[in-house]
N, C-alpha and C positions, 0 to 999 in steps of 0.2 A: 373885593377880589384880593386876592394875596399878594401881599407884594412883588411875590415872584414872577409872577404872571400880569405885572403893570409894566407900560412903561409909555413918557413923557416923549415929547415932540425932542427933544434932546437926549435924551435916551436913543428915541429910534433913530436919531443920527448918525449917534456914535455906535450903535450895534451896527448900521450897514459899514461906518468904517473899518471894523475889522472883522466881518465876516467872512469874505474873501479868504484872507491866509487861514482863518481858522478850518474852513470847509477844506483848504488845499493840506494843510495838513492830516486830516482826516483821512482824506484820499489815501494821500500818501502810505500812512501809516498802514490802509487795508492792502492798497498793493503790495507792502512787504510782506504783510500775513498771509496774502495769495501766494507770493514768492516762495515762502520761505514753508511752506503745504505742499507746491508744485514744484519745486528744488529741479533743476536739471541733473542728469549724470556729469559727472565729469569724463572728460574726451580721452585719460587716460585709462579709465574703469571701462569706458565704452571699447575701447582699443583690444583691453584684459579679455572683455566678456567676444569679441568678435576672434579673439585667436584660438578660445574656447570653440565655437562653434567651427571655426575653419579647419580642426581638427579630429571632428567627426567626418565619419565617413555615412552614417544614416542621423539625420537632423531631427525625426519625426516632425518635420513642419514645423521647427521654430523660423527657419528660414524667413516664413513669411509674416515673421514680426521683429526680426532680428534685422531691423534695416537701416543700416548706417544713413545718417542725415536725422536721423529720430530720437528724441529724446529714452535714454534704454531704462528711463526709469519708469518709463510707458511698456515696456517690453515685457512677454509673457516669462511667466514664474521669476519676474526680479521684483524684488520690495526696494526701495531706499528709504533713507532717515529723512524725516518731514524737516528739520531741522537744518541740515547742510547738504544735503540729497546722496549721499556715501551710501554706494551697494550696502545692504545690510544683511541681506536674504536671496539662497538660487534658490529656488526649488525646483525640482526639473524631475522628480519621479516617476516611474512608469510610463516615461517618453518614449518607446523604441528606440531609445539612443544609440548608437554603435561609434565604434573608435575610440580613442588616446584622450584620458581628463589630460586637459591643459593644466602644465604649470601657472601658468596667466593667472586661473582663478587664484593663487594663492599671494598675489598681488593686491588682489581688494584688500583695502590697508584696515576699514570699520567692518566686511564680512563676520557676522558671528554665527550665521546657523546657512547650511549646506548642505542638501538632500540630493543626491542623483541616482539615489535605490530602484533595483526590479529596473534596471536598462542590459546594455550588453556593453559597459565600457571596458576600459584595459588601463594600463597607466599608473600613476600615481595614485595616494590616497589621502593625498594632501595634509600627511600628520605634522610637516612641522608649520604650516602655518599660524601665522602670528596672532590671529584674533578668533580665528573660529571656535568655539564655544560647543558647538553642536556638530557630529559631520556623522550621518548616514549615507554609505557608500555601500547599502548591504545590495545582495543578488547583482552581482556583476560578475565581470570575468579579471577583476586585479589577480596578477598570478608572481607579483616579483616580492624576490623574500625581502622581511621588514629588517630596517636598519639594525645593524646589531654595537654599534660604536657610539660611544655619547658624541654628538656633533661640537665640533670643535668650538664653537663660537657660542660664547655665553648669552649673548643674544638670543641665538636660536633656543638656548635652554629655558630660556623669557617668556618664550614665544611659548615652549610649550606645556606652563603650566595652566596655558589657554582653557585648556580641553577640559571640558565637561560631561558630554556623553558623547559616546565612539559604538558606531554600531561599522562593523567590517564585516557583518555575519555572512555566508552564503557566498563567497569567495573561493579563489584556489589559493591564496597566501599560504607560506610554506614556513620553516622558520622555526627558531624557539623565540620569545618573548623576553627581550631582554633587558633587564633595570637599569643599564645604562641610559637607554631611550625612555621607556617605558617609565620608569623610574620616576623620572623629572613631570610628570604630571600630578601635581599636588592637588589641583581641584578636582579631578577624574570623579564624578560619582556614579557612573553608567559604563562599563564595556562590555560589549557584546562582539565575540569574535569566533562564535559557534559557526559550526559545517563549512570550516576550512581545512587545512592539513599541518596544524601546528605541533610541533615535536618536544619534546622535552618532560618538565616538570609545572604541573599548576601554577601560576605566576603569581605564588603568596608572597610577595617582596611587597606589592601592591597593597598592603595590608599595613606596610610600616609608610610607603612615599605618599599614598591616597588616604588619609585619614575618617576622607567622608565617604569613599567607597560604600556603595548603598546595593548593585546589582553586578554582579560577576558572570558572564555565559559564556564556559567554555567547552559545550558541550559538539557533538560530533567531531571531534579532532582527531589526534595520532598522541596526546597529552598521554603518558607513562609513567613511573614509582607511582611512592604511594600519596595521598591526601596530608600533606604538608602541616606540622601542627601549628607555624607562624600564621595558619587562618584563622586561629583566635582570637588575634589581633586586629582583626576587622569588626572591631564593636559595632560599626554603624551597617553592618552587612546585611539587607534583608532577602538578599535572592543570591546562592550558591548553584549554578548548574556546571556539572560535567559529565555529564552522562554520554554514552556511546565512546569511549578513550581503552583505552589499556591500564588505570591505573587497579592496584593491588592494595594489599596487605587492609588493616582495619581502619577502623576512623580514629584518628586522634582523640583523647579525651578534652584539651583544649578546644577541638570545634564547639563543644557543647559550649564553650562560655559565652558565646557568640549570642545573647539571648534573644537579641531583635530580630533573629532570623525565621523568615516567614516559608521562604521555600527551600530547603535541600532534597537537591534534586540531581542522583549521582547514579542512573540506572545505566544497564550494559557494562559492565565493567569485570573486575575479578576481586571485590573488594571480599573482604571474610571476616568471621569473628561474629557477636551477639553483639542483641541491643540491650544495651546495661539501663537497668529499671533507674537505677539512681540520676544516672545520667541525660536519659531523654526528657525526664521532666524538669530540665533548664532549658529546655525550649519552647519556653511557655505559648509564647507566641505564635509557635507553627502551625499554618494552612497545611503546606502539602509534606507530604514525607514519599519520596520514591526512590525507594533502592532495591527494586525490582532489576532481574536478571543478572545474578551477582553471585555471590555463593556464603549470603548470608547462614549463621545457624540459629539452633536457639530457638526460644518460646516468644511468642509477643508478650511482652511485662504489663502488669496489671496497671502500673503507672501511666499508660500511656490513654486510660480514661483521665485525666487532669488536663490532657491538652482540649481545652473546650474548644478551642476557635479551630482544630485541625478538618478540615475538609476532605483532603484525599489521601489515602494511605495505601502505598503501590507495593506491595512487598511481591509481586509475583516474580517465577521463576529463582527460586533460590533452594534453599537446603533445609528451612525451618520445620517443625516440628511441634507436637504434642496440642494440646486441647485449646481452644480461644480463649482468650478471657472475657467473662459479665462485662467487663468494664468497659469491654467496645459499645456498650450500650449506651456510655455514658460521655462518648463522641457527639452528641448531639448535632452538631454541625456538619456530620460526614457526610457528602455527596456521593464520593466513592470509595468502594473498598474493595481491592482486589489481591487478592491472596491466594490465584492463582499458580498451579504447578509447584505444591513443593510437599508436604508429609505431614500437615495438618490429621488429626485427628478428633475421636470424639463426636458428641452431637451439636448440630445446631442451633439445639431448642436453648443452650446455655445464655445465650445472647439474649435481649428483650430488645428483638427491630421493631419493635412499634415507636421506641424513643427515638427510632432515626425519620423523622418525617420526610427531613430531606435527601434521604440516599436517592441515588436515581441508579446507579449500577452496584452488581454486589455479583462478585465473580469468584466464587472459591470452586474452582474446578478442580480436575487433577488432584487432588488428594485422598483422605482415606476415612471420610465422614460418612457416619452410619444411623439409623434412625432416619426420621421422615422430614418432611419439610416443615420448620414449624411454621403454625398457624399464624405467630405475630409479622413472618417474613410479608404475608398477604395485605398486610396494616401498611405498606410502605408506598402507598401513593401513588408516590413521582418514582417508583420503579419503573427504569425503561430497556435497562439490560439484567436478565437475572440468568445466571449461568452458574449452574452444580453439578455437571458436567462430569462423568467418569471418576466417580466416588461408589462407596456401597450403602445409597441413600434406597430406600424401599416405601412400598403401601403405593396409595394413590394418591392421584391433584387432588386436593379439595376444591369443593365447589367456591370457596374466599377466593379462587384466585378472578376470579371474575371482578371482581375488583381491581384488579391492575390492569385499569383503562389507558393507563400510558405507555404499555412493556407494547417495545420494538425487538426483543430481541429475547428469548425465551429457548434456552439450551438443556435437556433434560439426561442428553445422551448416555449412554454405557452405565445404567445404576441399574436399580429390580424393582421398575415403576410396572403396575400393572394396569388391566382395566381401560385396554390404549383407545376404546369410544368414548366413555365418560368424559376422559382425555379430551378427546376434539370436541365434543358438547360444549366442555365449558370454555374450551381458548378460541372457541369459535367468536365470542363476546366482546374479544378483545381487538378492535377494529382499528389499531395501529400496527399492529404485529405484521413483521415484515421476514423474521428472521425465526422458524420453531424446529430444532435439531430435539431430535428425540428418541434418535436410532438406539441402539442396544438396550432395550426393553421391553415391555410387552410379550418375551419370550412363549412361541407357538397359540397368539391368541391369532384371530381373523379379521384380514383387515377391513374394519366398516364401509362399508359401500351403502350405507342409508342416506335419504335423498335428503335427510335432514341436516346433515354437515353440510350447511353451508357457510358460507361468510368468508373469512380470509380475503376480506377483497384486496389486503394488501401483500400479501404473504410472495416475496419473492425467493424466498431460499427454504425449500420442503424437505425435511432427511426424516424417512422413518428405515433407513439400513441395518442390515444385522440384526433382526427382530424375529426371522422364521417366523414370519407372517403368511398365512393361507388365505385364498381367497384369490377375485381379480380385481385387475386394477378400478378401483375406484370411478365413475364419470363425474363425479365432484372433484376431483383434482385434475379433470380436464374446464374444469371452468373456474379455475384460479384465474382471472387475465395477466396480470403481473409478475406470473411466475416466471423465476427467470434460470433457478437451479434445481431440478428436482434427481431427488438419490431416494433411489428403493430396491440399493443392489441386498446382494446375500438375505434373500428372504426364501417364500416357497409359493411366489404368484404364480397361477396357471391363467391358463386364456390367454386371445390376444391383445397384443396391443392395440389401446384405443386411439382409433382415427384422430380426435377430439385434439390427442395430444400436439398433431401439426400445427392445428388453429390458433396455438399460446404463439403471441407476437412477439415476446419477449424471452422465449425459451431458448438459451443455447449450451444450457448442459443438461444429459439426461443421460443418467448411470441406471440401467434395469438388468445388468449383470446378472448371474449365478441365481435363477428362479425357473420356474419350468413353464418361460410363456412358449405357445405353440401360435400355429400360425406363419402366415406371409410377413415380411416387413410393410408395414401401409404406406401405399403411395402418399399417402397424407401425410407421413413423417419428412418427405423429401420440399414439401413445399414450407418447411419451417422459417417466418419472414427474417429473424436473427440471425440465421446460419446462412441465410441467401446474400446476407449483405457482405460488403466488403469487411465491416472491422465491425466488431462486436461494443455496443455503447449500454454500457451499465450504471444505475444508480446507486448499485452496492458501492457500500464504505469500503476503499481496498484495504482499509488497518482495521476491518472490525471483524464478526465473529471467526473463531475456528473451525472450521470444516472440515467433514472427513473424507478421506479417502481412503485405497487399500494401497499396500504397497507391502507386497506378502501375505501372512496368514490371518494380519492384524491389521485394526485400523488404526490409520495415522490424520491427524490433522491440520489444514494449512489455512491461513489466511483466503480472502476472495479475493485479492491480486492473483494466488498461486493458481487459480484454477482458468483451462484454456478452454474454446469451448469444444465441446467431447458430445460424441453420442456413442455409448456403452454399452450394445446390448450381447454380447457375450454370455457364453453357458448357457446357454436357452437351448430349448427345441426349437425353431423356426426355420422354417423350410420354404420352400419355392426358393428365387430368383434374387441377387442383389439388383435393385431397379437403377434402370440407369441415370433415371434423373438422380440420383444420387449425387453427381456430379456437378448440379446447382447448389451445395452446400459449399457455402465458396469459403467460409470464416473456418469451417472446423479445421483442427489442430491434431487431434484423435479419435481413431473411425477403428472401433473396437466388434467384429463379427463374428471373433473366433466361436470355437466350441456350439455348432450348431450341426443343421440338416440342412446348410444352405445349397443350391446346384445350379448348373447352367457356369455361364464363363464368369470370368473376372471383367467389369465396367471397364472398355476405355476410360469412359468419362471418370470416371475417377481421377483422371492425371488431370482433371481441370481446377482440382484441392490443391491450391498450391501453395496453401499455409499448413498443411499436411506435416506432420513429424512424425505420428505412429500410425500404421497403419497393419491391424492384426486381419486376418482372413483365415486363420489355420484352422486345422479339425474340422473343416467343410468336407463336400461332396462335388466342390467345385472344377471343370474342366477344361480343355481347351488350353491355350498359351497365356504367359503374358507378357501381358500390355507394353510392348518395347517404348511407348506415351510414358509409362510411372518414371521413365528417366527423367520427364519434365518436374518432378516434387522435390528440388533443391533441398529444402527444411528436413527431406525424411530421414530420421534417423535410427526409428524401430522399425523393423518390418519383418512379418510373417506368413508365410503361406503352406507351411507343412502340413502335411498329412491330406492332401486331397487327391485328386485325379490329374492333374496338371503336364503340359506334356511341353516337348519342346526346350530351344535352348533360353537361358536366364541373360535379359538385356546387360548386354555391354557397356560399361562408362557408366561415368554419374555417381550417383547414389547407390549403385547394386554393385560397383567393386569395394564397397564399407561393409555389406552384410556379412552374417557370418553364414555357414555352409547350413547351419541348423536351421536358416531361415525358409529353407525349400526340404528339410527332410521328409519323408513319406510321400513323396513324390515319383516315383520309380521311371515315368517318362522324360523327367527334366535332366539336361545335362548343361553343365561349364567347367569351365575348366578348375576350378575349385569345389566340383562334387567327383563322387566317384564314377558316374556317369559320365566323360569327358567327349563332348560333341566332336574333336577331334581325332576321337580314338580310333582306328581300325579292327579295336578286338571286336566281338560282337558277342552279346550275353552268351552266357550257357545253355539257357532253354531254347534262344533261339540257334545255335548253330544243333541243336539233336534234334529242336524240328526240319532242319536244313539237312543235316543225315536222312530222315528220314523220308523226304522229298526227294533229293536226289537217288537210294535206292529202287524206289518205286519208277520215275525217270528211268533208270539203268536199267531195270529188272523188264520194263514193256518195251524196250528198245531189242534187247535180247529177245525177250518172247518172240515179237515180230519177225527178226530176222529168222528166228529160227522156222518160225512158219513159212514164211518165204522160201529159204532152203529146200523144207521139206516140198513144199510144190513144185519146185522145178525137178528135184528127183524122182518123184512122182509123174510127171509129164515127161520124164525122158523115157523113162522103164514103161510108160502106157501109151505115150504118144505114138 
């Protein structure tokens, strides 16, 4: 046996004599390793962290873990140091918080990272404390302007070269940014101080006192002049955002030396001037470029195929011009390109998108691109937005686009695309598509009603408008289920409206404006389940495609926030009755009937719309009064009922002393005192006091008669009697 493992009758003696201490030492030594794992708080951090909580006024239940007599390093969202038990970590995010951050917390003396983001606090934001490292304070209600004075105590300047990343975002902080304070933050590699109301100039001072400064976001501010060219000075820069400010004039040529920069991202703005070919390819390294909505000019530089790693390139909304370059093919990397709204021209086919595997959107609308779509845009996969939208693009779809098994959103609008069945043949294939604008095309074809267009099972937003399409409405676009916006104004559909249309449970806008449907309104339109409910619940992206509408002779387009829900059936032939279930459409916002053959009275029930704002009825045949009830529609603020049979005085109060006089003209029974029919008047028309002439001669003229016959008989009975 090994020696190690022997041992003598003297041996085992002297091993039980000092087993004892060595076993107690052992102990010992684990209980401190326990201790010193399981650290208590200290009673004055506990004190810090309980003044904190006693000055909320909503707790979200930390209450019932925040209980004095308890160790608080047990306590939810606090970490401590295994080491000496020193608060090291709050985390408290997305608590329902409400009320005043305590100064207390900025007591914790080892505190290095501090989260109280997405609560409702107020207060402080604890920048000069001494240790913290980390401090998200974003989506709250801090609203008091930031220091502008360097703090008198060098200490406190100690204190705050602490700071490492600072997110303030999503605040009201007011203020300009000043390097007195700001300044003295040497290790700052993160600020984030976007969608607050900061005034001034970009705070490129930050550039000389932050050397590692790595992410800058000052985007949604009140930020003014122009982009500062001491931002070249921030070598270590990889994220520049300002986007949505006031700032002007062009980019500095110094930003460009900046080379580590991965994102500039400076949209909404009034920046100006081109992108200098020389110059963009020192940003080797750029993912995104968006300086969209600005008033960029200029051509996109050939150069700009060298940024291999670029991903998104946002130029929409600007001023630029002339033909694309080949070399966008040579982006390999682009996910998105959107070069939207501005005077592009030329063709498409210049480009070779088959080298963009991974585009997923590709949005040049609003420009002035001619020729067809080419064949290699079909090559693009992971296409899930394709928008070409109001250009002079011509021919047909190709049968390739069946291939774009991913496209959500597929925009064709205002070009001279023909052949609008083929059309839905082939996009029928495409069993993600949620979103197909197609309107101004197609010019005087008929619109397919073959039983074979099916599919769309997901198609919530249908526009085939302004097309002078003949035919009737479709019963394959009454078995969308998911429809939730359909437009098929300014066409030439006849027939009626299809029943079918009630049944879509998700329908609550429907524009059939200016076509020649004839026909009742269908009571089947009245039971529509979205318009019956109190508030209208959409799965549409509210920042995604552009939709159209009319507003004048032309069409305009808006985001799916902009749009309320609407039922348009105006410029029709339709005749009978407005039904008065009408009146269960309790969400709609705009209730468009004018320009019809409609008759019978105006719905009470209509004043039971009480999210109502326009409400057209004019160019009817409709009778009878109204509704002294439409006083109940607070929200209206369009209203028309001209040109029908209408009699009677126009309700008092409310909402009907805002309209103007135009809004009852063609009316010739109605009076108030702001038409020229005045309910108070004493005069009485012209035609009726000559019929009133002419009544009362006839009165006067048998009155006399009589007497006179009368006379004559008693003269007559006196001379015979």
């Amino acid at each position: 046996m090994h020696p190690l493992f022997c041992s003598s009758a003297s041996n085992s003696m002297s091993s039980n004599k000092f087993s004892t201490p060595i076993h107690g030492l052992a102990l010992v030594l684990l209980i401190t390793s326990l201790a010193s794992t399981t650290s208590s708080c200290r009673e004055q951090e506990k004190t810090s962290l309980l003044r904190f909580l006693a000055g909320l006024t909503q707790d979200g239940g930390l209450a019932a873990s925040w209980r004095n007599g308890t160790d608080c390093c047990t306590w939810e969202g606090i970490t401590c140091s295994t080491v000496d038990g020193m608060i090291e970590e709050v985390s408290l995010a997305d608590r329902r918080l409400e009320g005043r951050i305590s100064p207390s917390l900025g007591s914790l003396a080892s505190l290095s990272r501090l989260n109280l983001s997405h609560n409702s606090l107020s207060g402080e934001a604890l920048l000069s404390s001494h240790s913290i490292a980390v401090l998200d304070v974003s989506f709250n209600r801090l609203s008091w302007n930031l220091p502008q004075e360097q703090p008198s105590s060098s200490a406190l300047d100690r204190r705050h070269m602490q700071m490492q990343v600072i997110n303030i975002s999503s605040n009201s902080f007011t203020g300009q940014l000043s390097p007195a304070t700001w300044g003295m933050m040497e290790n700052l590699v993160v600020l984030n101080a976007s969608n607050n109301s900061f005034t001034g100039s970009i705070p490129s001072f930050l550039c000389q006192s932050a050397p590692f400064l790595t992410v800058l976001d000052m985007s949604y501010n009140k930020f003014s002049g122009s982009v500062r060219p001491e931002l070249g000075k921030c070598s270590m820069l990889r994220s520049l955002k300002a986007g949505r400010n006031n700032l002007t004039g062009t980019l500095p040529d110094e930003l460009f030396n900046v080379t580590s920069l991965r994102h500039l991202c400076l949209p909404s703005n009034g920046l100006h001037g081109a992108l200098d070919p020389a110059l963009i390819i020192k940003l080797i390294n750029l993912v995104v470029l968006d300086l969209g909505w600005n008033m960029i000019s200029g051509n996109i530089p050939d150069s700009i195929g060298q940024l291999k790693g670029l991903k998104e390139l946002r130029l929409e909304h600007n001023s630029m011009s002339g033909e694309l370059p080949s070399a966008l093919g040579d982006c390999r990397s682009l996910v998105t390109m959107n070069l939207n709204n501005n005077d592009f021209s030329g063709e498409l086919g210049k480009i070779n998108f088959s080298t963009l595997s991974n585009l997923k959107t590709l949005n040049v609308g609003w420009n002035n691109f001619t020729g067809i779509i080419p064949e290699s845009v079909y090559l693009c996969s992971k296409l899930t937005v394709l928008q070409l939208s109001f250009n002079k693009l011509r021919g047909q779809l190709s049968p390739r686009a069946r291939h774009l098994k991913s496209l959500t959103v597929l925009s064709l609008a205002g070009n001279n695309f023909t052949n609008i069945k083929s059309a839905l043949q082939i996009l029928k294939s495409s069993s993600d598509l949620t979103t197909l604008l197609i309107g101004s095309n197609f010019r005087n074809e008929e619109i397919p009603g073959d039983e074979t267009i099916d599919g769309f099972e997901n198609i919530k937003v249908l526009a085939m408008e302004d097309c002078q399409l003949f035919g009737k409405i479709p019963l394959w676009i009454t078995n969308i289920r998911d429809l939730e916006m359909l437009f098929l104004f300014n066409n030439e559909l006849t027939g009626s409206i299809p029943v079918g249309i009630g049944t879509l449970n998700f329908l609550f806008y429907i524009d059939l404006s200016n076509n020649g449907l004839t026909g009742e309104i269908p009571a089947g339109l009245m039971e529509m389940p979205m318009l019956r409910s109190d508030t209208i619940t959409t799965s549409l992206d509210p920042k995604g495609s552009e939709l159209p509408t009319y507003s004048g002779p032309s069409p305009q387009y808006y985001t799916l926030g902009a749009f309320p829900a609407l039922m348009n059936l105006g410029n029709n032939n339709l005749t009978g009755v407005i039904p008065p279930e009408i009146g269960q459409l309790k969400a709609l916002v705009s209730l468009i009937l004018g320009f019809n053959r409609l008759s019978g009275e105006i719905p009470r029930a209509i004043s039971n719309l009480t999210n109502l704002e326009a409400l057209d009825l004019s160019n009817n045949h409709l009778t009878g009064t109204i509704p002294g009830a439409l006083n109940n529609l607070h929200f209206l603020s369009r209203f028309n009922i001209s040109n029908n049979d209408l009699e009677g005085s126009v309700p008092h109060g409310g909402q009907f002393d805002t309209f103007p006089s135009t809004s009852f003209d063609g009316n010739s029974k109605v009076c108030a005192s702001m038409l020229v029919h005045n309910c108070h008047s004493v005069e009485v028309p012209k035609g009726s006091t000559e019929q009133g002439y002419k009544v009362m001669f006839a009165i006067a003229f048998g009155v006399f008669f009589g007497l006179g016959v009368l006379l004559d008989q008693l003269c007559l009975s006196r001379l015979f009697g």
